[in-house]
Legacy VTK file of the C-alpha trace (Angstrom):
# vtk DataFile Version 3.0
C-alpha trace
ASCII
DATASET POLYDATA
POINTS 90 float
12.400 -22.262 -10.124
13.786 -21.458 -6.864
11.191 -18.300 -5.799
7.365 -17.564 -7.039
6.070 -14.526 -8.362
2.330 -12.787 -7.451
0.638 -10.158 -8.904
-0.779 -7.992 -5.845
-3.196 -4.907 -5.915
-4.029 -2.885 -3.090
-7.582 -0.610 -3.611
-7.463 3.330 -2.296
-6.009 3.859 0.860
-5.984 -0.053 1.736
-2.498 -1.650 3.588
-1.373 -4.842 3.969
-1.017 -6.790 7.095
2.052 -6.527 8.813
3.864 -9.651 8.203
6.924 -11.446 8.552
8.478 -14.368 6.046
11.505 -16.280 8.342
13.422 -17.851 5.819
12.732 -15.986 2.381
14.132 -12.945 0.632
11.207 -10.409 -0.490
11.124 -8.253 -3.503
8.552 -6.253 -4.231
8.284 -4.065 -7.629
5.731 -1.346 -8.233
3.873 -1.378 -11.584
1.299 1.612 -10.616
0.234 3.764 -7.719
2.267 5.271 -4.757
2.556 3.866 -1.612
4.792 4.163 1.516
6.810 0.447 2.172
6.952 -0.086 5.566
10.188 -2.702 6.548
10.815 -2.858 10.790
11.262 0.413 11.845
11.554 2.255 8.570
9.496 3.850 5.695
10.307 4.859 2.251
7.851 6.026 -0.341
7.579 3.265 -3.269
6.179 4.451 -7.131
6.502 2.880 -10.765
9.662 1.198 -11.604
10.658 1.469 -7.733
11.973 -2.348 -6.510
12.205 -2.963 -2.861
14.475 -5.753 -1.197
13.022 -7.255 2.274
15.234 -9.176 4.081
14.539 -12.450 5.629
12.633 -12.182 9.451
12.051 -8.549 8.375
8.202 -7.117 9.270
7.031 -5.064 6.562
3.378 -4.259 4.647
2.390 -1.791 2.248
0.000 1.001 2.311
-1.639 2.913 -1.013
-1.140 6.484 -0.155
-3.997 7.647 -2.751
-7.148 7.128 -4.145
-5.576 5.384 -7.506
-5.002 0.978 -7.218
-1.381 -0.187 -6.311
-0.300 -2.597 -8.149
3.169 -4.569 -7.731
4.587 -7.804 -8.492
5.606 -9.563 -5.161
8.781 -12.166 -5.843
9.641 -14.325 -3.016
12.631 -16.796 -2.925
12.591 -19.620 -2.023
9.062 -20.008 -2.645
6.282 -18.044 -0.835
4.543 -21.096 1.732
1.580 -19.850 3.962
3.251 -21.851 6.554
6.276 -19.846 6.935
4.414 -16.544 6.897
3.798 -14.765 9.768
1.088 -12.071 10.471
2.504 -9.638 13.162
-1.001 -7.754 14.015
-0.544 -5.747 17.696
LINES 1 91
90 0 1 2 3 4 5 6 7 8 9 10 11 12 13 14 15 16 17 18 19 20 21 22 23 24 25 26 27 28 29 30 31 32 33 34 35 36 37 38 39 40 41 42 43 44 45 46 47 48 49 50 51 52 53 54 55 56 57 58 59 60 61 62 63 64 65 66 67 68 69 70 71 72 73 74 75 76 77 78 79 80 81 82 83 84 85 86 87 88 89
C-alpha cells in the first residue's frame, strides 16, 4: 500500500503539535468530537463525517474544541516516516 492509516484521539481541549510532513499528502477524517483544523494560515471547524485534505509542506495541528474525545483517522500517503515529519513549535 502506498500510504498508512492511524487511529488518533485527542482528550478535552488537547491540540496537536504544529507540524509539517514535506513530501506526503494528509487526510484527516473525523469519527467523533469537534475541533477547529488548523492548515498555514487558515482554520475551519472539523465534526463527524468531515474529511480534510493537507497538502504536502503544509503546517497544520488539530485542537478539540470541547470537553468530549476527538477521534479521527489520520491517512498519510506515501507512508507516514518520523523522519520526514517536522514539528514547527515557536
Amino acid at each position: 500500500m502506498n500510504f498508512s492509516v492511524a487511529h488518533a484521539i485527542l482528550g478535552p481541549y488537547e491540540s496537536s503539535y504544529p507540524h509539517r510532513i514535506e513530501s506526503s499528502v494528509e487526510v484527516y477524517y473525523i469519527l467523533e468530537g469537534e475541533g477547529l483544523m488548523y492548515i498555514d494560515d487558515e482554520q475551519a471547524p472539523v465534526g463527524p463525517g468531515k474529511l480534510v485534505y493537507i497538502p504536502p509542506g503544509s503546517v497544520q495541528n488539530i485542537k478539540n474544541i470541547t470537553s468530549r474525545e476527538l477521534k479521527f483517522l489520520c491517512i498519510v500517503s506515501p507512508p507516514w516516516r518520523g523522519e520526514n515529519e517536522e514539528l514547527c513549535l515557536e
